[in-house]
DOZA-866608 format. One record per residue (C-alpha): residue in three letters; x, y, z; residue number from 1. Coordinates in pm, whole numbers, plus 50000, padded with zeros to 5 digits. Each point is the difference from the previous one (the first is absolute). Last residue first. Layout:
ALA / X / Y / Z / NUM;
...
END
This chain:
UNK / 62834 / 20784 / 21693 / 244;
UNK / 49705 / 50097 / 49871 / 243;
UNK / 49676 / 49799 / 50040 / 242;
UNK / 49834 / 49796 / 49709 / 241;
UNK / 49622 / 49894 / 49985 / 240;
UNK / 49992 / 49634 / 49970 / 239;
UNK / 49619 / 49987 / 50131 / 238;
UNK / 49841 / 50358 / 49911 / 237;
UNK / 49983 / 50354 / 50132 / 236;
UNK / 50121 / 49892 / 50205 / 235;
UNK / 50120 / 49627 / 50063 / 234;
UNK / 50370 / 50074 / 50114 / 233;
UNK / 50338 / 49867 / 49833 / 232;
UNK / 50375 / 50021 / 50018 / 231;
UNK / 50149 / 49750 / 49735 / 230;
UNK / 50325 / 49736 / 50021 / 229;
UNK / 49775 / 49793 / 49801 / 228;
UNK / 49699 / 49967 / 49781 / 227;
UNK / 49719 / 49725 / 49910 / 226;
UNK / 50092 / 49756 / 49719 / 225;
UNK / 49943 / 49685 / 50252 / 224;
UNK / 49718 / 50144 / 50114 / 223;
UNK / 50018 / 50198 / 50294 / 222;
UNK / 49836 / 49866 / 50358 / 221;
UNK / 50213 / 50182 / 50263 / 220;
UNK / 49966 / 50305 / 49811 / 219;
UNK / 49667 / 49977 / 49993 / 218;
UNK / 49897 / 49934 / 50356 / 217;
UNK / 50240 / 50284 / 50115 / 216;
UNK / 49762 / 50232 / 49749 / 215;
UNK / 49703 / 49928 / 50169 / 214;
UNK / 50209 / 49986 / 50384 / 213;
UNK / 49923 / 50368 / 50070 / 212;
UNK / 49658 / 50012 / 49894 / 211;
UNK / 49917 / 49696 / 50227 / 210;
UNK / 50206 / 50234 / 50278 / 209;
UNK / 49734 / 50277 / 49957 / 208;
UNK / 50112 / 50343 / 49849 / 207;
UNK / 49935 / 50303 / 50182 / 206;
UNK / 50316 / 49990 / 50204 / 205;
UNK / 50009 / 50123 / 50372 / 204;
UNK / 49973 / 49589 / 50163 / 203;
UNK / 50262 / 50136 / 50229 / 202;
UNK / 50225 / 50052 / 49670 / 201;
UNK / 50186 / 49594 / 50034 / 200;
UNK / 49745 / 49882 / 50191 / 199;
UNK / 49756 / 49994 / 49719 / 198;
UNK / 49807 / 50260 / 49777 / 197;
UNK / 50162 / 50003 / 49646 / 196;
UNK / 50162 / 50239 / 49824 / 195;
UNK / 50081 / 49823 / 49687 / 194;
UNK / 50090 / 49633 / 49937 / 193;
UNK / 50375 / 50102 / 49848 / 192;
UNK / 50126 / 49674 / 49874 / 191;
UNK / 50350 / 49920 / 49887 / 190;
UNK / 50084 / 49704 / 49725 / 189;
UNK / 50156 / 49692 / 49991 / 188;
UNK / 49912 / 49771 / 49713 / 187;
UNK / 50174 / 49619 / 49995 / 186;
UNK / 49991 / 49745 / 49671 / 185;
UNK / 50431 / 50069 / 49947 / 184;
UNK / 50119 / 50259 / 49748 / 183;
UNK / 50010 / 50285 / 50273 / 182;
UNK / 50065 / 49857 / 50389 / 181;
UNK / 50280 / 50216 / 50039 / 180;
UNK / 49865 / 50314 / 49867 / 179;
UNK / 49707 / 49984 / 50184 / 178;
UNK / 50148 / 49935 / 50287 / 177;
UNK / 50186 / 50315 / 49997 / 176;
UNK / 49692 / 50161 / 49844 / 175;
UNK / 49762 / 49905 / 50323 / 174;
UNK / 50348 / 50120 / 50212 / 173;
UNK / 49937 / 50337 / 49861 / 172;
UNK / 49661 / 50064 / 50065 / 171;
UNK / 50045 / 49853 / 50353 / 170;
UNK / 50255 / 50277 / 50076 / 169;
UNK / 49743 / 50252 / 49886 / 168;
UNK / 49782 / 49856 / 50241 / 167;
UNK / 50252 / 50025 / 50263 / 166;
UNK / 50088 / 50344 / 49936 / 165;
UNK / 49619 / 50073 / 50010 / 164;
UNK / 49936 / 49830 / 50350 / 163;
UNK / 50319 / 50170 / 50156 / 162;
UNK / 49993 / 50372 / 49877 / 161;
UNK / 49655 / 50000 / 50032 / 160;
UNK / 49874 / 50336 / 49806 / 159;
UNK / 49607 / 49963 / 49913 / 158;
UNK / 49954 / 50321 / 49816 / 157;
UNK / 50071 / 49888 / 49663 / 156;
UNK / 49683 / 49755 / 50059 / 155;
UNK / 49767 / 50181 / 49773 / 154;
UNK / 50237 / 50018 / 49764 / 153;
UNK / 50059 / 50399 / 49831 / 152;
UNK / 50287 / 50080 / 50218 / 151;
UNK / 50179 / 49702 / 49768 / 150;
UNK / 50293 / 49893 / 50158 / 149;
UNK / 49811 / 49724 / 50159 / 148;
UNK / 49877 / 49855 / 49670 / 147;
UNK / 50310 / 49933 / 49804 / 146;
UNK / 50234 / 49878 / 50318 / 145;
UNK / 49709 / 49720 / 50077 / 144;
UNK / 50024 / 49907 / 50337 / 143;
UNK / 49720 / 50158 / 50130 / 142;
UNK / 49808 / 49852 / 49700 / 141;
UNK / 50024 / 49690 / 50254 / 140;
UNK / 50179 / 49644 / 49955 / 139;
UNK / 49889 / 49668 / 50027 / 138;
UNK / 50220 / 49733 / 49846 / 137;
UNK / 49857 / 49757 / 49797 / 136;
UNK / 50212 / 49662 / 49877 / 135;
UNK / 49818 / 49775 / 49814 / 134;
UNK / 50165 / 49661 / 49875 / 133;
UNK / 49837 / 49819 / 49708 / 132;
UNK / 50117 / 49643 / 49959 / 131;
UNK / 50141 / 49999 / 50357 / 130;
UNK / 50323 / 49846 / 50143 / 129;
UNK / 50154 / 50334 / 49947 / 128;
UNK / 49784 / 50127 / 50285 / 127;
UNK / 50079 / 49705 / 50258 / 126;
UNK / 50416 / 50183 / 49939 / 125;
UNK / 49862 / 50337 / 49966 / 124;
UNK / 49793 / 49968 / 50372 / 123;
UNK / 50309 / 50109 / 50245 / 122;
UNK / 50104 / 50240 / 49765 / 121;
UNK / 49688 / 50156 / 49969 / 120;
UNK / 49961 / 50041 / 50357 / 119;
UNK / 50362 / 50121 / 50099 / 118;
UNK / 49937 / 50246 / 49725 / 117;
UNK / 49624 / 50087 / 50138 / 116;
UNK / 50153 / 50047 / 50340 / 115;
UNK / 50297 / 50214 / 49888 / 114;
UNK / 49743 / 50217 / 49842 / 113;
UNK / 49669 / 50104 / 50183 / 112;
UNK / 50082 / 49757 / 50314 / 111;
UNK / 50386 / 50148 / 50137 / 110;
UNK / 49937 / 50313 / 49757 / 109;
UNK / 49725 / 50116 / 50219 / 108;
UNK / 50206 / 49912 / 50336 / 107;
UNK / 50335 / 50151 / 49843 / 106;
UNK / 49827 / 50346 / 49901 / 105;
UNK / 49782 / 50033 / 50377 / 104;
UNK / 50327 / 49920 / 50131 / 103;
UNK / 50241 / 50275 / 49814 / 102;
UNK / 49682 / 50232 / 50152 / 101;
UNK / 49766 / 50214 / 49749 / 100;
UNK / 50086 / 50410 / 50130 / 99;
UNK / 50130 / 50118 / 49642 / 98;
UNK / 49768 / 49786 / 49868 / 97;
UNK / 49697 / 50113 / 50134 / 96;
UNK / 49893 / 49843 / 50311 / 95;
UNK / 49756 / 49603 / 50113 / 94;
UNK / 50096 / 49815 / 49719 / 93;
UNK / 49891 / 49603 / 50119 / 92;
UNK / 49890 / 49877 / 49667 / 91;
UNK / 50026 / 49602 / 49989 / 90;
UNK / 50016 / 49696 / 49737 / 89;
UNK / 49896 / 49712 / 49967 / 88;
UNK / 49834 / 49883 / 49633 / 87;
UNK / 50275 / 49828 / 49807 / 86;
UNK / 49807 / 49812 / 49819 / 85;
UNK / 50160 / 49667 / 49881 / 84;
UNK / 49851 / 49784 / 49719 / 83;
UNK / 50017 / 49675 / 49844 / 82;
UNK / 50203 / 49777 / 50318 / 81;
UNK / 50184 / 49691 / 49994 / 80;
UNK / 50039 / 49655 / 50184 / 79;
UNK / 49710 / 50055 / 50184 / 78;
UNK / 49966 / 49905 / 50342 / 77;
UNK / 50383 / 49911 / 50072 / 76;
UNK / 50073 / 50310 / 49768 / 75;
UNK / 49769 / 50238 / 50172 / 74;
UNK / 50110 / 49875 / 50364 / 73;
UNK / 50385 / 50155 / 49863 / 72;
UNK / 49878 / 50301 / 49856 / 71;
UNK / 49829 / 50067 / 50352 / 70;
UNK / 50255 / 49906 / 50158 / 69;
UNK / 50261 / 50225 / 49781 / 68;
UNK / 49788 / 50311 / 50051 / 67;
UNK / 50015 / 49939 / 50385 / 66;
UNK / 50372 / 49955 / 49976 / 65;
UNK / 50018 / 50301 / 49829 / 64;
UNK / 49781 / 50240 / 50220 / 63;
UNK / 49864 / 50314 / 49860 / 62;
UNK / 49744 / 49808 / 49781 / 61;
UNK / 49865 / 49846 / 50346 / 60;
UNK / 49829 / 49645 / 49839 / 59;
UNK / 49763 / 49776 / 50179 / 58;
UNK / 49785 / 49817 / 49692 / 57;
UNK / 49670 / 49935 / 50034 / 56;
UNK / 49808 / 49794 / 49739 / 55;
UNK / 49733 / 50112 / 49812 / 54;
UNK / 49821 / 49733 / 49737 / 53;
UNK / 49666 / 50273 / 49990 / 52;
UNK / 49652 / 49925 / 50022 / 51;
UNK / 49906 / 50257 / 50258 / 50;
UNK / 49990 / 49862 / 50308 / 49;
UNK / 50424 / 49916 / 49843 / 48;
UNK / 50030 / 50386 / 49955 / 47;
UNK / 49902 / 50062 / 50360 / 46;
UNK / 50218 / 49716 / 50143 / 45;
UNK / 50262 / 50146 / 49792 / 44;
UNK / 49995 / 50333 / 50153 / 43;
UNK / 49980 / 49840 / 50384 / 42;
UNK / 50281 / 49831 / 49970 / 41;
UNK / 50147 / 50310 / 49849 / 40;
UNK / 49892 / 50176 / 50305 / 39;
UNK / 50092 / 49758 / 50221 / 38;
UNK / 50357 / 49916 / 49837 / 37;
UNK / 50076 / 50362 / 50043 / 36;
UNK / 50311 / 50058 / 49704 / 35;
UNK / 49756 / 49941 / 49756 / 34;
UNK / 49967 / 49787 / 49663 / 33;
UNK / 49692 / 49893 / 49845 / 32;
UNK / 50064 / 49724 / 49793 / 31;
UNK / 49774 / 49953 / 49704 / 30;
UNK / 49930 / 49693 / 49769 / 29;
UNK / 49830 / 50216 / 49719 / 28;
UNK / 49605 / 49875 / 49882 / 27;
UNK / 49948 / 50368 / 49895 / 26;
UNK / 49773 / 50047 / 50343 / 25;
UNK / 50368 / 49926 / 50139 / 24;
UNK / 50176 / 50276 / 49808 / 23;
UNK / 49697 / 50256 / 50080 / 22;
UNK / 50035 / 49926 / 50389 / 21;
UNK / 50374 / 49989 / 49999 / 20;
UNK / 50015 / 50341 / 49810 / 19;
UNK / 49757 / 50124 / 50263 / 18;
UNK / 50196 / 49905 / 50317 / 17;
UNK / 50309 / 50175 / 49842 / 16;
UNK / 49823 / 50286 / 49929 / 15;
UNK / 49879 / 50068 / 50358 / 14;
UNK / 50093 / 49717 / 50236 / 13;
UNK / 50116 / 49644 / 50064 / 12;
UNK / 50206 / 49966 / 49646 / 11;
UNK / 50332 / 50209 / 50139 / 10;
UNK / 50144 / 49783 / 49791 / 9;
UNK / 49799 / 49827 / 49655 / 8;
UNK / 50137 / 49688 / 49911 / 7;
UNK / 49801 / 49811 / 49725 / 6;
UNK / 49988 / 49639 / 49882 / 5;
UNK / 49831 / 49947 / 49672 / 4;
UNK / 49873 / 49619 / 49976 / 3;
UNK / 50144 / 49762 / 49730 / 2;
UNK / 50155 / 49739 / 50234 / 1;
END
């Protein structure tokens, strides 16, 4: 077997749904997973109209024994997989931070970090079984410590004591992994797409999700002497790096 297999979660919508589209016009095996098997039934259907080997894959990030079916059908199918994207996420900050509920903090941390652990746990084990593992984590400059204590970014202003936390959190577990996984074929690195218009923002961003998912595509396709444990955007150019 010599194709590229892909997971991409979260894969049914926005940035997700464009990653898979641009991975499987590259001739990438993707699986689109979603926690709503009929709109990530309906996602793959989509990308497989269009040329694409898409496959679904049912996966709730914020729900272990989901994440360990899924790994678990990706083995029998597969035997291994070449890149995970750890897409899903949520932004539900709804007061400052003084007022932000203990919930609203454990539900965004519940997907936006422990989910993307239990994730990329779940998928080292088929990951290590590759020649050239990817690992791409999608951040935001929101959680970038360097740029949002700068009054003079554009996005200073956006305070979401939940969503940025969490990014910032995701930041530090791409290095963790990183770290462990240095000295063997596999890059991890963090993404920041940009402000994009999708779900996430009300569709408020003046980006457009294909924009987004540029620099996801090319993280999740490095050459073998291509970086890790790096933070990364695509402006003003691809490989452009972000602050911690």
């Amino acid at each position: 077997m010599t194709e590229t297999i892909a997971l991409i979660t979260g894969a049914n919508k926005g940035i997700g749904l464009q990653t898979a589209r641009r991975l499987g016009a590259d001739g990438i095996t993707v699986l689109v997973g979603a926690r709503n098997a009929e709109r990530g039934e309906e996602a793959a259907g989509r990308l497989r109209q269009e040329g694409a080997d898409a496959r679904f894959v049912e996966i709730d990030v914020a729900d272990e024994a989901s994440v360990a079916k899924a790994a678990g059908w990706i083995e029998s199918e597969f035997g291994r997989l070449d890149v995970l994207v750890n897409n899903a996420g949520i932004m539900i900050d709804d007061a400052a931070p003084s007022e932000t509920s203990l919930q609203v903090l454990r539900t965004t941390f519940e997907t936006n970090v422990f989910g993307m652990v239990a994730v990329t746990n779940a998928m080292l084990p088929l990951l290590r079984r590759s020649a050239a593992p990817r690992i791409v984590n999608l951040s935001s400059d929101l959680g970038s410590l360097g740029l949002m204590s700068d009054p003079s970014y554009a996005h200073y202003p956006f305070v979401l004591l939940a969503y940025n936390t969490s990014k910032t959190a995701v930041n530090a577990l791409t290095l963790c992994y990183a770290k462990e996984l240095a000295g063997t074929p596999a890059k991890v690195n963090a993404v920041n797409p940009g402000y994009c218009a999708t779900d996430l923002n009300a569709h408020t961003g003046p980006r457009a999700a294909e924009e987004g998912a540029a620099e996801v595509v090319r993280l999740a396709t490095l050459p073998d002497d291509g970086p890790t444990g790096g933070y990364f955007m695509d402006e003003p150019e691809p490989g452009t790096v972000v602050p911690w």
